[in-house]
C-alpha positions in Angstrom: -25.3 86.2 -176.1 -23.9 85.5 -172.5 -20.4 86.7 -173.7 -21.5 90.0 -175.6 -23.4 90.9 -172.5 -20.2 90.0 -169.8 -18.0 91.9 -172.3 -20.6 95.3 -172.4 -21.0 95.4 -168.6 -16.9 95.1 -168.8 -17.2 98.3 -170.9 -19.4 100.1 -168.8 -17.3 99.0 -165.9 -14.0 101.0 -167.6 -16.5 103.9 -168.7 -17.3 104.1 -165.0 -13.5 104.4 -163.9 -12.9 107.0 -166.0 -15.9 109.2 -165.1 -15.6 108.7 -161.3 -12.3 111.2 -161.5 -14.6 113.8 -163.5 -17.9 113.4 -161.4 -16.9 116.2 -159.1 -16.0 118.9 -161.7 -18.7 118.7 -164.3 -22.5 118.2 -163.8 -22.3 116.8 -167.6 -20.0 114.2 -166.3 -22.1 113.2 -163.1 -25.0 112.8 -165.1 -22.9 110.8 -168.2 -21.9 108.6 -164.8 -25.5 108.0 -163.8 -26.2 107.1 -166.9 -23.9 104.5 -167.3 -24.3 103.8 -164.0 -28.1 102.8 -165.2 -27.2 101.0 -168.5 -24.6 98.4 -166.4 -27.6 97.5 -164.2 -30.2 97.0 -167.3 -27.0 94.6 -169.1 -26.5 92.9 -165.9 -30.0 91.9 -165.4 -30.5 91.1 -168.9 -27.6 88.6 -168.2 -29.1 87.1 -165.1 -32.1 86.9 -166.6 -30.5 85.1 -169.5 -29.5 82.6 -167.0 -32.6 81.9 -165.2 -34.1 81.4 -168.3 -31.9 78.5 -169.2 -32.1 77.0 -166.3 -36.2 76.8 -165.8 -35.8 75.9 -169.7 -34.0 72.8 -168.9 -36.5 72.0 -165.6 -39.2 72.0 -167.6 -37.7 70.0 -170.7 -36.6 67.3 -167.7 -40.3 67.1 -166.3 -43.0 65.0 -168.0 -46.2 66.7 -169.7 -49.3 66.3 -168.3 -51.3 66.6 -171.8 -55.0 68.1 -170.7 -57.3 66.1 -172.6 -61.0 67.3 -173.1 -62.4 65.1 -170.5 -60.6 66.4 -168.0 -62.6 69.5 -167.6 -65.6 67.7 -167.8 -65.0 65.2 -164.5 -67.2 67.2 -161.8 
């Protein structure tokens, strides 16, 4: 998943260079730009997201449980 999203924000990234050089003549092309300019920033937080959910995956796999028994509510 990590790879597919790196390689689409790659592709947004070589869309982007070849818009910048149209941006100025066409108000198609700035708007094509922005919108590209919008997908690259949903992929790349898609991606970091991806990664902080693996890591506060393995945190909680490392800590211990604390099964809640029905006692436990009961102990005022």
């Amino acid at each position: 998943m990590e790879k597919k999203l790196t390689q689409q924000i790659k592709e947004k990234e070589i869309q982007l260079a070849k818009l910048k050089e149209h941006i100025e003549k066409s108000s198609i092309c700035s708007d094509l730009y922005n919108k590209v300019v919008l997908e690259k920033a949903i992929l790349k937080k898609e991606l970091e997201d991806l990664k902080k959910n693996k890591i506060v995956i393995n945190i909680k796999n490392f800590l211990p449980r604390k099964k809640t028994l029905i006692c436990d509510y009961f102990k005022k």
